[in-house]
ZALOPA-706012 format. One line per 4 residues: number of its first residue (from 1); their letters; for each residue y, x negated, z negated of N, C-alpha, C, O. Coordinates in steps of 0.2 Angstrom, whole numbers. Each point is the difference from the previous one (the first is absolute). Example, Ala and Ser with C-alpha at 12.3 -4.5 7.8 and 13.67 -1.06 7.14 Angstrom:
# residues 2
1> AS> -28/-66/-39/6/4/0/6/-4/0/-1/-5/-3 ~ 6/7/7/6/-4/-1/5/4/-3/6/-3/-1
# end
This chain:
# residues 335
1> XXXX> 587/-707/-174/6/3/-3/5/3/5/2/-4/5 ~ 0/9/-6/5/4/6/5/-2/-1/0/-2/-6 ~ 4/1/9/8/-1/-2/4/5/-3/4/-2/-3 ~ -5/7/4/3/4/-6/-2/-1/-9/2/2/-5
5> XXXX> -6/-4/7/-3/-1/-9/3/-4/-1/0/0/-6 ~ 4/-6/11/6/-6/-2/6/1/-2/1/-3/-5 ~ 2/9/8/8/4/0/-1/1/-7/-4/2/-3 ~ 11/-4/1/0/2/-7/6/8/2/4/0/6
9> XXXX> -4/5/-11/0/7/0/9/-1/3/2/3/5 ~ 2/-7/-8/7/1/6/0/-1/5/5/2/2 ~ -8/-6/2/-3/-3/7/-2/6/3/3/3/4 ~ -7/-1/-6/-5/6/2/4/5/-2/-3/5/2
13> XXXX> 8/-3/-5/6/5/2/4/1/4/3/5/1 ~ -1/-13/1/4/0/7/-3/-2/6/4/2/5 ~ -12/-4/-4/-1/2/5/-6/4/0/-3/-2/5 ~ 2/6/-7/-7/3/1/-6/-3/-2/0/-5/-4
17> XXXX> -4/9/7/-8/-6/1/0/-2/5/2/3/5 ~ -5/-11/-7/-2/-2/4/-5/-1/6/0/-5/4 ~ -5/10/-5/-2/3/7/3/2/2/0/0/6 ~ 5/2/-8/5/5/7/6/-1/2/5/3/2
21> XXXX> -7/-12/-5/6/-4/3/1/3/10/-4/3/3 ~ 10/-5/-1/3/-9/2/6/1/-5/4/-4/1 ~ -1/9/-6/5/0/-5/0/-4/-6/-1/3/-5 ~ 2/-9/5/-3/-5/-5/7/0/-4/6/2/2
25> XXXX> -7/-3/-9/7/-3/-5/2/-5/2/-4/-4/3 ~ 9/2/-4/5/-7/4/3/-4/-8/0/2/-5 ~ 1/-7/6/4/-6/-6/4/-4/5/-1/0/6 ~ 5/-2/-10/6/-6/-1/4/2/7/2/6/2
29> XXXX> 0/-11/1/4/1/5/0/-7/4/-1/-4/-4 ~ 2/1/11/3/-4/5/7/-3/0/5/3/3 ~ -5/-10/-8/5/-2/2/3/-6/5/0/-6/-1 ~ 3/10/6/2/-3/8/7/-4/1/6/3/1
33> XXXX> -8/-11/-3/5/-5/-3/3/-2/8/6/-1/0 ~ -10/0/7/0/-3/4/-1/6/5/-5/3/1 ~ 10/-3/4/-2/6/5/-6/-1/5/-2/5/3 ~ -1/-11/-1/-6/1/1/-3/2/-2/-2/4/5
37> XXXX> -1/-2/-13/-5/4/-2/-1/7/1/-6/3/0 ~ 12/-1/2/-1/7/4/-4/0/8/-3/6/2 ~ 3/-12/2/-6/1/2/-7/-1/-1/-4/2/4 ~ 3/-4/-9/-9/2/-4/0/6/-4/-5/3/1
41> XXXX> 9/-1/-5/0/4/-3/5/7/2/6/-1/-1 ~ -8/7/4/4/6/-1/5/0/-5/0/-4/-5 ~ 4/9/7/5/0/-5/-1/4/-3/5/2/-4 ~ -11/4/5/-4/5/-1/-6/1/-7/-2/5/-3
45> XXXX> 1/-13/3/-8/-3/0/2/2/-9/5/-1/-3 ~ -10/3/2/-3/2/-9/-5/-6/-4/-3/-3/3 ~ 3/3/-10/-7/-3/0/-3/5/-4/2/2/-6 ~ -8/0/10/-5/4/-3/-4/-3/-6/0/-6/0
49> XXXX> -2/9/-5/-6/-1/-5/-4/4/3/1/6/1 ~ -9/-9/3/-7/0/-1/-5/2/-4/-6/3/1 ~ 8/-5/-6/-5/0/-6/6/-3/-3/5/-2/1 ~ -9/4/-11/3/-4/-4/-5/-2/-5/-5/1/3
53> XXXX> 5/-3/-11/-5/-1/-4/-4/-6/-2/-4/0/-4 ~ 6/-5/10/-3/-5/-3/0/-6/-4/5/-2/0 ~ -8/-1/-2/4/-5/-4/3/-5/6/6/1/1 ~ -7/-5/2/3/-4/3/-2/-1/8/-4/-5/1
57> XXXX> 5/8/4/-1/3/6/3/-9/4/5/-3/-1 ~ -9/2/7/-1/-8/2/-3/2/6/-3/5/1 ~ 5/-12/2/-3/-1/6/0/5/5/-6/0/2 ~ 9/4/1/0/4/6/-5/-3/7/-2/-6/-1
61> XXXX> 0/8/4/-2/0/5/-5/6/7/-3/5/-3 ~ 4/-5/8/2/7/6/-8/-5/3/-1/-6/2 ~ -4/13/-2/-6/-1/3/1/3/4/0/6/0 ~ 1/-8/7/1/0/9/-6/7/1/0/5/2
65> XXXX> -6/-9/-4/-7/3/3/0/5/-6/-2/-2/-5 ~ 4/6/5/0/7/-6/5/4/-2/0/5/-4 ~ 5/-9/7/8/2/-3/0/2/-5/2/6/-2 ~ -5/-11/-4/3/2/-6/4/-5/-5/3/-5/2
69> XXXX> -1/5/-7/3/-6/-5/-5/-2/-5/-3/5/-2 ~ 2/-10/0/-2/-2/-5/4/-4/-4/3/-5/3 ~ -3/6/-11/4/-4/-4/-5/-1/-8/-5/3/-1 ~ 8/-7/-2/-1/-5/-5/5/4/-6/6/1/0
73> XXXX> -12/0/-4/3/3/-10/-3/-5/-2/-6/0/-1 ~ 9/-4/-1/-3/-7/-3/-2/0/-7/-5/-3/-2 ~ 10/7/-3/-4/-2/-7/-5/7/1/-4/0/-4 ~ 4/4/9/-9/4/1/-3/-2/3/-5/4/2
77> XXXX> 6/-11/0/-7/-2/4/-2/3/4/-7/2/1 ~ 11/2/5/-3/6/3/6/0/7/6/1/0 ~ -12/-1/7/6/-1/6/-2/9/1/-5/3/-1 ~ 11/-2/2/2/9/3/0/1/6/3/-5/3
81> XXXX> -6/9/0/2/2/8/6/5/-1/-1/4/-5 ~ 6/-4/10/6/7/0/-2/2/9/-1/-5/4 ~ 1/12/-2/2/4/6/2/3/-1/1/2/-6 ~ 3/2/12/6/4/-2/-5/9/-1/3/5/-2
85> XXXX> -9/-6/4/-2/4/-1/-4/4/-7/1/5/-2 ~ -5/-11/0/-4/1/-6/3/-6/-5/-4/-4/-4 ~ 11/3/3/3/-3/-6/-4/-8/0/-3/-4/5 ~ 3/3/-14/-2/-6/-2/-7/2/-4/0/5/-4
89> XXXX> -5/-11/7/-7/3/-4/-3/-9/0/0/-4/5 ~ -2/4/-10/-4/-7/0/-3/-2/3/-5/3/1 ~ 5/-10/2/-2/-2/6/-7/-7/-1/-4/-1/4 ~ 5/-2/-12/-3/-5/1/3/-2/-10/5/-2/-2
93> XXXX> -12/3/-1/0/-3/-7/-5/-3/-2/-5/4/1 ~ 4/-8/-4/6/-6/-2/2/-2/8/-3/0/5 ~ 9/-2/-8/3/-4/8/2/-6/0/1/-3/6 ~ -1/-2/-14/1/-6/0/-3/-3/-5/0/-6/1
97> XXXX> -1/8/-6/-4/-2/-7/-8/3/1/0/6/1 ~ -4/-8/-1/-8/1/0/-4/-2/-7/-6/0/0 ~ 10/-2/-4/-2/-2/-8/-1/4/-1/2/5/3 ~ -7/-4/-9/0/5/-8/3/2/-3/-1/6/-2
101> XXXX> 6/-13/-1/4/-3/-4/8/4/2/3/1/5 ~ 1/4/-13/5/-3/4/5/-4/3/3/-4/-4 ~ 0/4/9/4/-6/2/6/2/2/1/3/5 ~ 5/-5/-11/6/-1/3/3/9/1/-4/5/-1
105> XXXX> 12/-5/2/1/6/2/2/0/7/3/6/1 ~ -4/-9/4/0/-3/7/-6/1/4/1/-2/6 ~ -9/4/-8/-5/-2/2/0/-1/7/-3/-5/3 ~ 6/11/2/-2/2/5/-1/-2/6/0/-7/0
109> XXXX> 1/10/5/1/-3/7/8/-2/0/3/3/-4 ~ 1/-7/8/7/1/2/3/1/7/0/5/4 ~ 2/-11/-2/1/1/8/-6/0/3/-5/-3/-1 ~ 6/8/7/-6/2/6/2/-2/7/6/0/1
113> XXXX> -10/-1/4/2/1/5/-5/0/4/-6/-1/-3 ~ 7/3/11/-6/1/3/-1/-6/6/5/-3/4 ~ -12/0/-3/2/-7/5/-3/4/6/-2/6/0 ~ 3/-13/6/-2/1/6/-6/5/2/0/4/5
117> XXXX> -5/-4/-9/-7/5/-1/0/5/-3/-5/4/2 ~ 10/-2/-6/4/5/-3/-6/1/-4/-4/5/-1 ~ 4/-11/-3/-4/0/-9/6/0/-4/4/-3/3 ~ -4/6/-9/4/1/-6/2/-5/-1/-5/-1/-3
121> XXXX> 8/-4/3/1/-6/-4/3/3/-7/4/5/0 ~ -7/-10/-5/5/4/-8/0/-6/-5/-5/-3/-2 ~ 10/1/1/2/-4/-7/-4/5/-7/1/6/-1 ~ -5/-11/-2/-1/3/-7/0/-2/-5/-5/-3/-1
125> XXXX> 9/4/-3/4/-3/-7/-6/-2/-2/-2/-6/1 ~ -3/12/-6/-5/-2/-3/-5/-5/1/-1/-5/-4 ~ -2/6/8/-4/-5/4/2/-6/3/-4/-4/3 ~ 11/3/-2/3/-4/2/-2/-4/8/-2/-6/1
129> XXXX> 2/10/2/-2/0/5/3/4/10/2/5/2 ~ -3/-8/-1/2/5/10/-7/0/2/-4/-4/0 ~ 5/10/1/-7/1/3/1/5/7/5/-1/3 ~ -10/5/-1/2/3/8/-6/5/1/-5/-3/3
133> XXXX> 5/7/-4/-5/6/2/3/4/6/5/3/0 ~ -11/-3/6/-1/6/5/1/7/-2/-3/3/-5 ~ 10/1/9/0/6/-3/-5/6/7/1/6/0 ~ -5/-10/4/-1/6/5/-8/-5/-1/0/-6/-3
137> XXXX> -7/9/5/-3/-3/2/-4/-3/-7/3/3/-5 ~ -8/-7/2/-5/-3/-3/2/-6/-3/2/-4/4 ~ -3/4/-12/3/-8/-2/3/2/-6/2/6/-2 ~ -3/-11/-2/4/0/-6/5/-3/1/3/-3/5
141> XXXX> 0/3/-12/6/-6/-2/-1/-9/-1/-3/-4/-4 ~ 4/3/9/0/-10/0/7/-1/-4/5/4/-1 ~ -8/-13/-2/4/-2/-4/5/-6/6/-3/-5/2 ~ 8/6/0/3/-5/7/2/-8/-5/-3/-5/2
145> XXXX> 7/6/-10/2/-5/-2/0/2/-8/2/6/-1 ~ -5/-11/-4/0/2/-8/3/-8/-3/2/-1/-6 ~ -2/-3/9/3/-6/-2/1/-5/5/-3/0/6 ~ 9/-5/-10/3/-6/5/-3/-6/-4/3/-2/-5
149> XXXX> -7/-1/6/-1/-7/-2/-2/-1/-5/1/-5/-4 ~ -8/12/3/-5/2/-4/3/3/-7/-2/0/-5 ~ 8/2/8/6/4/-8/0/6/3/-1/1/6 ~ 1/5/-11/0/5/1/7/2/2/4/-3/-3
153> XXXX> -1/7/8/8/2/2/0/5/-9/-4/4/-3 ~ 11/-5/2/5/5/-4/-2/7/0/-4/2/-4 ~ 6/2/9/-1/7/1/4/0/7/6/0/1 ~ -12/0/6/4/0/7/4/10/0/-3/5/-1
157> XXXX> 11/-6/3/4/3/-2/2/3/9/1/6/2 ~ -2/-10/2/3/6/8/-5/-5/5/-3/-5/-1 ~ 4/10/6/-5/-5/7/4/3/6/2/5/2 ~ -4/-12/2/2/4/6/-2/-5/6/1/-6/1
161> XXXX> -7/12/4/-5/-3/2/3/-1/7/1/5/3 ~ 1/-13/1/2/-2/7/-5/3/4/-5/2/-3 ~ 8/-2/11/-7/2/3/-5/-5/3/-4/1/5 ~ 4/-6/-9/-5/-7/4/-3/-1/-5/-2/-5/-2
165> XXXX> -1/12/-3/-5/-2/-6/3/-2/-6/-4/1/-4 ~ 10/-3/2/0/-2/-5/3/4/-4/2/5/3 ~ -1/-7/-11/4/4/-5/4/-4/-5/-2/-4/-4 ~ 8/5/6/4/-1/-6/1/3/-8/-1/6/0
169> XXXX> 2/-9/-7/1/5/-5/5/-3/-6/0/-6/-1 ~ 2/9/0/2/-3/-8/-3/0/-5/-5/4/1 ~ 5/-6/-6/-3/-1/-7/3/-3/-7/-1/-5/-4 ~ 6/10/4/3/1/-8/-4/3/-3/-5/3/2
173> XXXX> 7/-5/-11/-4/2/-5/-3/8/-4/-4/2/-4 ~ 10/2/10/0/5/-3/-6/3/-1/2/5/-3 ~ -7/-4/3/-5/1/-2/-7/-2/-4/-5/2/1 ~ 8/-7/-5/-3/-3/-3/2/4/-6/5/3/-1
177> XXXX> -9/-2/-4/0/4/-6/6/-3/-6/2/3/-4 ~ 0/-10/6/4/-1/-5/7/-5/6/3/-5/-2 ~ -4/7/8/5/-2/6/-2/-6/0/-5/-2/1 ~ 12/-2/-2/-1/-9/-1/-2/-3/-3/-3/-5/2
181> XXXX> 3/8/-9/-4/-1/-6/-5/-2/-1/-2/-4/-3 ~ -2/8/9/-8/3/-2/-3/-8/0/2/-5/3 ~ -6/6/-8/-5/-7/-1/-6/-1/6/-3/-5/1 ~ 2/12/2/-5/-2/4/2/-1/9/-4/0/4
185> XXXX> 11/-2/-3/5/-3/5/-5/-7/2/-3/-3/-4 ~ 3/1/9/-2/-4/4/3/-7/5/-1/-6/1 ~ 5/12/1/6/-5/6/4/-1/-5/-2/4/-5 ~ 8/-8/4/6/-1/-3/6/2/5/5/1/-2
189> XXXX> -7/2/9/5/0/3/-1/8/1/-5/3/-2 ~ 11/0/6/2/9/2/-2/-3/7/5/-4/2 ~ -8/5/3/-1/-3/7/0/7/3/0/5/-3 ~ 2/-9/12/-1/5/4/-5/-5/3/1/-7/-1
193> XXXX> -8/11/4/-5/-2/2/-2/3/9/3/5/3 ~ -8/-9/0/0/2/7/-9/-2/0/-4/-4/-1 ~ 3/11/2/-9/-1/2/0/-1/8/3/3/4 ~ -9/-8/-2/1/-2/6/-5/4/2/-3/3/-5
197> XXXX> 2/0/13/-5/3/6/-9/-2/-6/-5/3/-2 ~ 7/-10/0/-8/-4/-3/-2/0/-5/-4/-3/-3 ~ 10/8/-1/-2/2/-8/6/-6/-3/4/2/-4 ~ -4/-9/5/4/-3/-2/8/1/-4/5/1/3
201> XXXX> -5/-2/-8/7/2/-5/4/-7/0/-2/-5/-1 ~ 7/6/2/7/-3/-2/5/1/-3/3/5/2 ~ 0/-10/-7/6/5/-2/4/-3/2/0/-6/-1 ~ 5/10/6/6/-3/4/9/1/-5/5/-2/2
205> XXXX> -6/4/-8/6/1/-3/-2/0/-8/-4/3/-1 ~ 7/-7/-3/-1/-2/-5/8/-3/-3/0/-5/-4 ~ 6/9/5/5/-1/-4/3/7/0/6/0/-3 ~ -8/6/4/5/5/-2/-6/4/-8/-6/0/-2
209> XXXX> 13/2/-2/-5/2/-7/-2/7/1/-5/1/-3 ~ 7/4/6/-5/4/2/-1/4/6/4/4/2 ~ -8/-7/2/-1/2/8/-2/7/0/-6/1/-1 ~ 10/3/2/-4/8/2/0/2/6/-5/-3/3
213> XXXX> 8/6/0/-2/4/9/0/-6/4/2/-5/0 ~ -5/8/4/0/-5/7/-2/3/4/-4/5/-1 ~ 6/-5/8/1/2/8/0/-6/3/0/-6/-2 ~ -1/9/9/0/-3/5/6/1/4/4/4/-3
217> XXXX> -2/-6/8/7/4/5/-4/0/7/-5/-3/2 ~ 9/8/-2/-6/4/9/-2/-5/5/-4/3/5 ~ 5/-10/-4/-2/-6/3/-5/-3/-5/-3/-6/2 ~ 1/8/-7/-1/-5/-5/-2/-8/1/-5/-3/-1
221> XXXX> 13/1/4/1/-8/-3/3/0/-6/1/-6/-2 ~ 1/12/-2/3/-1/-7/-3/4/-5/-3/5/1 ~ 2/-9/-7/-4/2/-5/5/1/-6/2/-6/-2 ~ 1/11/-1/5/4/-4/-3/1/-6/-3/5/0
225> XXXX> 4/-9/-5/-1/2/-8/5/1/-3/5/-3/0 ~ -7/9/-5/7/3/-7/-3/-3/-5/-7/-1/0 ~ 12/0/-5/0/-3/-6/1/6/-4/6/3/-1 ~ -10/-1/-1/2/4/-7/3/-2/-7/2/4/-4
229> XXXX> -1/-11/3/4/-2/-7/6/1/3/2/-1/5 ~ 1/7/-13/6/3/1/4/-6/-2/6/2/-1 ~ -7/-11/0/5/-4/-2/0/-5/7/4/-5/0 ~ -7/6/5/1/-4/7/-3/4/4/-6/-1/2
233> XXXX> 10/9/-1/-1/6/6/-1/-4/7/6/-1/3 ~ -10/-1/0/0/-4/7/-2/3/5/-5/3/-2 ~ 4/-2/8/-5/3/4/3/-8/6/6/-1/3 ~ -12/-3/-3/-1/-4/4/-2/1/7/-1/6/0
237> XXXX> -1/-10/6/-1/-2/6/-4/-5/1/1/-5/-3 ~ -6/5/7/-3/-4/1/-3/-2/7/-5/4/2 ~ 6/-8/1/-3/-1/8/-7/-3/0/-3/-6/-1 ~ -1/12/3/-9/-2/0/-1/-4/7/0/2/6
241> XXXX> -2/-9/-9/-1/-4/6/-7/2/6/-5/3/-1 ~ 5/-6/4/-7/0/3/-8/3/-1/-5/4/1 ~ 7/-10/-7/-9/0/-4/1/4/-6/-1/-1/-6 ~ 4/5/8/3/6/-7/1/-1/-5/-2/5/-4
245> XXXX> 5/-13/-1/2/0/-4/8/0/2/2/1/6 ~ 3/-3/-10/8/4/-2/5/-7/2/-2/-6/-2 ~ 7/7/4/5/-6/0/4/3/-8/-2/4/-4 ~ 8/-9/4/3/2/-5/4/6/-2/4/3/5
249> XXXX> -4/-1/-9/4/6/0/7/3/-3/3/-1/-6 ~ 1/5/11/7/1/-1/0/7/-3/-2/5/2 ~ 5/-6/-9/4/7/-3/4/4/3/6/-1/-1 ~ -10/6/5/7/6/3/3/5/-3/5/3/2
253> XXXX> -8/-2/-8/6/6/-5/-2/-3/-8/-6/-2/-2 ~ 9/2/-1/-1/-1/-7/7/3/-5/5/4/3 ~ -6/-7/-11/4/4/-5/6/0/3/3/4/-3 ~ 2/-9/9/6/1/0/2/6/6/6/1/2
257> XXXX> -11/2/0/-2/5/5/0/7/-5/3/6/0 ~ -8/-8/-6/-1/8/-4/8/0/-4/2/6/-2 ~ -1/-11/1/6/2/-6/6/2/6/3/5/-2 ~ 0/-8/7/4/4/3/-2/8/0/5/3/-1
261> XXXX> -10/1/2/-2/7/2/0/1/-10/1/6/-1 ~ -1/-9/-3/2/1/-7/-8/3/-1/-1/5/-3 ~ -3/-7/5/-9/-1/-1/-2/-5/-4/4/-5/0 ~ -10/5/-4/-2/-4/-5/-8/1/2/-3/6/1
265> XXXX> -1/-13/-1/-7/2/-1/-3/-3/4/3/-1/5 ~ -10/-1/-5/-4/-3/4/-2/4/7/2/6/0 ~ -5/-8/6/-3/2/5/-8/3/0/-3/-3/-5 ~ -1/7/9/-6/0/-3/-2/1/8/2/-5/4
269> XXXX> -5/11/-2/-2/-1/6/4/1/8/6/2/-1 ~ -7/-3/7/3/-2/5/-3/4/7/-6/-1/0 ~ 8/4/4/-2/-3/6/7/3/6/5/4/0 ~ -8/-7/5/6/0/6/-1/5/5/-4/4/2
273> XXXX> 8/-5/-1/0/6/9/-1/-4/5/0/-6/0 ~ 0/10/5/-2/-4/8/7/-5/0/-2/-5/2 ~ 9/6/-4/3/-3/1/3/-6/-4/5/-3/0 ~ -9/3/-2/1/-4/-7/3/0/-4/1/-6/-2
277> XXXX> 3/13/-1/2/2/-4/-5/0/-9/-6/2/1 ~ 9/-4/-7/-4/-2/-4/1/6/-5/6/1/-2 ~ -10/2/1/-2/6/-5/-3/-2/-7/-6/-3/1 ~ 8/4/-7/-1/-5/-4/0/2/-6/6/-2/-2
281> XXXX> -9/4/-3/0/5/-6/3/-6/-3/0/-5/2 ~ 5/7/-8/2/-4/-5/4/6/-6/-4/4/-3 ~ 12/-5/3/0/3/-7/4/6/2/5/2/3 ~ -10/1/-6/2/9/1/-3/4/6/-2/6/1
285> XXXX> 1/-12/4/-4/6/6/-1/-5/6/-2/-6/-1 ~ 3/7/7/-4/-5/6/8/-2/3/2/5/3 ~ 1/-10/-2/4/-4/3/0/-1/7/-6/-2/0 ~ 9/3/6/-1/-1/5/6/-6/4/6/2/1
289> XXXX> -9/-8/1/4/-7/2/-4/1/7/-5/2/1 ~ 11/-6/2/-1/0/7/-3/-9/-3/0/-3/-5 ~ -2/2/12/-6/-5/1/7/-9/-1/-2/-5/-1 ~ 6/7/2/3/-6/-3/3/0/-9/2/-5/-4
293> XXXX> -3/12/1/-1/0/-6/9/4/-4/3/-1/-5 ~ -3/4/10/6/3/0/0/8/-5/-3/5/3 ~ 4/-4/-7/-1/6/-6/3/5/4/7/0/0 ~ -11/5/3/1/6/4/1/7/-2/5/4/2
297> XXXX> -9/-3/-6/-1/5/-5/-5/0/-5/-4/-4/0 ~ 3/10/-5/-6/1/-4/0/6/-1/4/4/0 ~ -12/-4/-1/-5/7/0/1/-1/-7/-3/-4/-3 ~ 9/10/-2/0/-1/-5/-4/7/-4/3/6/-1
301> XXXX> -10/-10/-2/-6/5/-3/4/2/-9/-1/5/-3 ~ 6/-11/2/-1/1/-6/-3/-2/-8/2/0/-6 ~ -7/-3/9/-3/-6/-4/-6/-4/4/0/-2/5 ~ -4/1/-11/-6/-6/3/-3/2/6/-4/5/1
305> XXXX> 5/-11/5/-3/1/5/-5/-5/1/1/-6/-1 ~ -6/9/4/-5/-7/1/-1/-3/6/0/-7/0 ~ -1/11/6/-2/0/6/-1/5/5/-1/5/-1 ~ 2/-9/7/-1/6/6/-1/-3/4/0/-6/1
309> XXXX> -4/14/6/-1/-2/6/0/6/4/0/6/-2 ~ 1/-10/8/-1/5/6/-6/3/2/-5/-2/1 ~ 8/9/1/-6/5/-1/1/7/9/5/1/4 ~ -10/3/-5/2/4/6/1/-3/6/-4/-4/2
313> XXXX> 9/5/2/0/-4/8/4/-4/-2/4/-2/5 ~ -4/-2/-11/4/-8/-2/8/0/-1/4/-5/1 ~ -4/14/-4/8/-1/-2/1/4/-4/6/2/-1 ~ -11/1/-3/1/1/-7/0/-5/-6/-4/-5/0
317> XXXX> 6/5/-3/1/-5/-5/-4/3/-8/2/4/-3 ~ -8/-7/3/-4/4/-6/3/-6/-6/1/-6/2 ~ 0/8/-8/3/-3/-6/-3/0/-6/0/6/-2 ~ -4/-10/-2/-2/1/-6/5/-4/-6/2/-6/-1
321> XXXX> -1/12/-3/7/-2/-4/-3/3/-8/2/6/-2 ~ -5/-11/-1/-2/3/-9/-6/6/2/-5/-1/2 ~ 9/7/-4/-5/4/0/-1/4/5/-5/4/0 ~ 9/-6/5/1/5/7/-3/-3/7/1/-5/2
325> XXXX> -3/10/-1/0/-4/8/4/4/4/-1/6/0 ~ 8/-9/3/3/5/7/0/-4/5/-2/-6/0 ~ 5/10/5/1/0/7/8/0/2/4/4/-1 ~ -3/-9/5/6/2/6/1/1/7/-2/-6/2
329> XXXX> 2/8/0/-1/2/10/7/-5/1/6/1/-1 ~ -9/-6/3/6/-4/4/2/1/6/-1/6/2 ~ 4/-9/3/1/-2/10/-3/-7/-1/-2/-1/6 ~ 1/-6/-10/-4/-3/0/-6/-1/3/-2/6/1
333> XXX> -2/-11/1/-6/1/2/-5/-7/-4/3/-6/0 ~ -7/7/-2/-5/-6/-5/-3/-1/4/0/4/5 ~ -4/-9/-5/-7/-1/4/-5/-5/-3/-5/-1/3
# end
């Protein structure tokens, strides 16, 4: 699928075609609450629209060895490649659902990331499952984790792979065909979970009601989960001990943080910069707190954002928002 066959006809009259980009259409605007944010963010900086047209655009992730992006249309079951050259063209379908049957309007793949080997890791709604496919080289898709304690997980919703092997995830409901409801639910709990180097699964978090993004911080001694229930907005903290499970964990922003900036709504995806500044989709666009949790500024898309990451020489910022994928060119640096 080219990227222009994305652009809906007013998009594509402000900025041309997209082959003959770098003249992209632009949305919303940058609001810079805290003068810090002017140094990650230009005071120049735009947000591009990429692409648009999808049902619900997830999981970002910046493939090093190819320089490309790939991202997650969840209710199409279908991860995307975007380059700046040849647009967006489908990259891998089915991407989370391998049934007959249909399931759910959620099926697909969600959060991605790339580990130490630089295999796909991908959360998949349908299949309920993390799995890890080789993107250079010979292999299929392995299954890393599909159940805790002989139960099927919920629907693993983000990942994010340490460099000593292992993987952390969340696993809220959202992808179950009938969410919490669903009769064919398993766990009783929204867990965030931790696959050991040995295949081995744990769930290290078992009191928040919906765990969505997670990161790591450029040490990775901290493990960072959002809460997407718009009724306990949280993005917690967590000190990864030795043997990689989690000490207890401290609230560094939550609802009395969004309602000062006069914001409403749950958190979804996450990730940090080298300095530990925390990038963090929530309500309306991507929020920018400094690493003690201080409300910086916002990347304001204007509606539903789901997640981002860092891409190009690790200071672009790629954004998947509803139906949009854009871009921001920071002075930040991801890693």
């Amino acid at each position: 699928m080219n990227a222009n066959l994305l652009i809906p006809a007013f998009l594509l009259a402000a900025a041309g075609t997209l082959a003959q980009a770098p003249n992209y259409p632009t949305i919303g605007h940058i609001v810079r609450t805290d003068p810090r944010i002017d140094k990650l963010i230009p005071k120049d900086a735009k947000i591009e629209v990429l692409a648009t047209g999808f049902e619900w655009s997830e999981g970002p992730v910046w493939v090093k060895n190819g320089s490309y992006l790939l991202f997650s249309d969840v209710p199409a079951n279908t991860i995307y490649k975007w380059t700046e050259k040849e647009g967006c063209q489908p990259f891998l379908k089915p991407s989370g659902y391998t049934g007959l049957l249909p399931y759910g309007d959620e099926p697909g793949s969600n959060g991605l990331t790339i580990d130490a080997q630089g295999q796909l890791i991908a959360c998949e709604h349908g299949d309920r499952r993390v799995t890890a496919m080789p993107l250079s080289g010979s292999g299929g898709k392995k299954t890393l984790a599909d159940t805790f304690g002989g139960k099927r997980f919920n629907s693993p919703n983000d990942v994010v792979a340490h460099s000593n092997g292992s993987y952390y995830f969340t696993d809220p409901p959202y992808g179950l065909p009938k969410k919490e409801k669903d009769p064919s639910r398993e766990i009783d709990k929204f867990g965030v979970y931790r696959i050991a180097p040995n295949g081995t699964v744990s769930m290290l978090v078992d009191d928040l009601t919906r765990p969505n993004g997670i990161a790591l911080s450029p040490d990775e001694k901290t493990l960072y989960v959002a809460q997407s229930d718009p009724e306990k907005p949280v993005i917690m903290a967590y000190p990864i001990q030795a043997d990689g499970t989690i000490g207890k964990g401290t609230m560094i922003f939550g609802p009395d943080g969004l309602q000062k900036q006069g914001l409403r709504g749950g958190f979804d995806g996450m990730k940090l910069d080298r300095d530990g500044n925390i990038w963090t989709t929530g309500p309306g666009g991507v929020l920018v707190l400094s690493p003690k949790g201080e409300f910086l500024g916002h990347i304001n898309i204007g509606g539903a954002t789901a997640n981002c990451a860092w891409g190009d020489d690790g200071s672009t910022l790629y954004i998947t928002a509803d139906m949009y994928l854009c871009r921001v060119r920071t002075t930040a640096k991801g890693w």
